[in-house]
N, C-alpha and C positions, 0 to 999 in steps of 0.2 A: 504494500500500500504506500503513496508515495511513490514511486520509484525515481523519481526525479529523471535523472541524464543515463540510470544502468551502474550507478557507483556501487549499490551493494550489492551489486549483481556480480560486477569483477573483482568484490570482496571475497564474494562465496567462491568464484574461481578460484582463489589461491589456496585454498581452503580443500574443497573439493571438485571431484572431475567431475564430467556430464551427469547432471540430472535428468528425469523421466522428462519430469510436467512442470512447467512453472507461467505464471499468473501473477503481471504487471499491470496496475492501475496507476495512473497518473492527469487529473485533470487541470494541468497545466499545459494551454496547447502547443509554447515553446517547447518546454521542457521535455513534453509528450512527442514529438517531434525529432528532439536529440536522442530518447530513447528510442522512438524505432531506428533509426538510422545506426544507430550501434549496434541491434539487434539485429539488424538485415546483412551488419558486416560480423556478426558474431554467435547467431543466434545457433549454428549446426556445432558448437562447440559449448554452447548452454546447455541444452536440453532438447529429448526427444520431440517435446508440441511444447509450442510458447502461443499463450493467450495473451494479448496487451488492449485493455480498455480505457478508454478517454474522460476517464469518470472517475468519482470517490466513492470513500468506502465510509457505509454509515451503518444505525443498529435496522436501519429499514429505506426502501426507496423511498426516496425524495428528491428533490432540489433544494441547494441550500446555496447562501450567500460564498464567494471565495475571494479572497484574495491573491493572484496571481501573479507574480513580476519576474518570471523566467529566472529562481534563483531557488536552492535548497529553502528557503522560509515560507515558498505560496504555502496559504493556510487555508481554512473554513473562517469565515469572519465575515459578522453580521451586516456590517457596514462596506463589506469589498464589491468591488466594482462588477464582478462577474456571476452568473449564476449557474453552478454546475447539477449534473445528474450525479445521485450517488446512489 
């Protein structure tokens, strides 16, 4: 959740090798943006299926307020300029 740019992606790389399945969310649509593009140049040394969705992650769907400025801090925030699906 979160996944920003793929950073704790190529953390669990060092970590460990290929995984089966893995499942990025990122409603940030820079940031979402920089992560597919790592993932198109990385994705067959991630994981068997990569799912990446353009959304957040909440205790139920909705749309909620974001704060988004293409940096590790886009948050949920009542007052942010953008309105995501989570």
């Amino acid at each position: 959740c979160g996944s920003y740019n793929g950073d704790t992606i190529k953390q669990l790389l060092q970590k460990k090798n290929k995984i089966d399945r893995l499942a990025c969310f990122e409603p940030d649509g820079k940031n979402f943006a920089k992560l597919a593009e790592f993932l198109s140049k990385n994705g067959s040394k991630i994981a068997n299926t990569i799912s990446v969705f353009p959304c957040g992650v909440f205790s139920k769907t909705t749309q909620l307020k974001f704060s988004g400025d293409n940096s590790v801090n886009s948050t949920l925030d009542e007052s942010g300029s953008q309105t995501i699906q989570c």
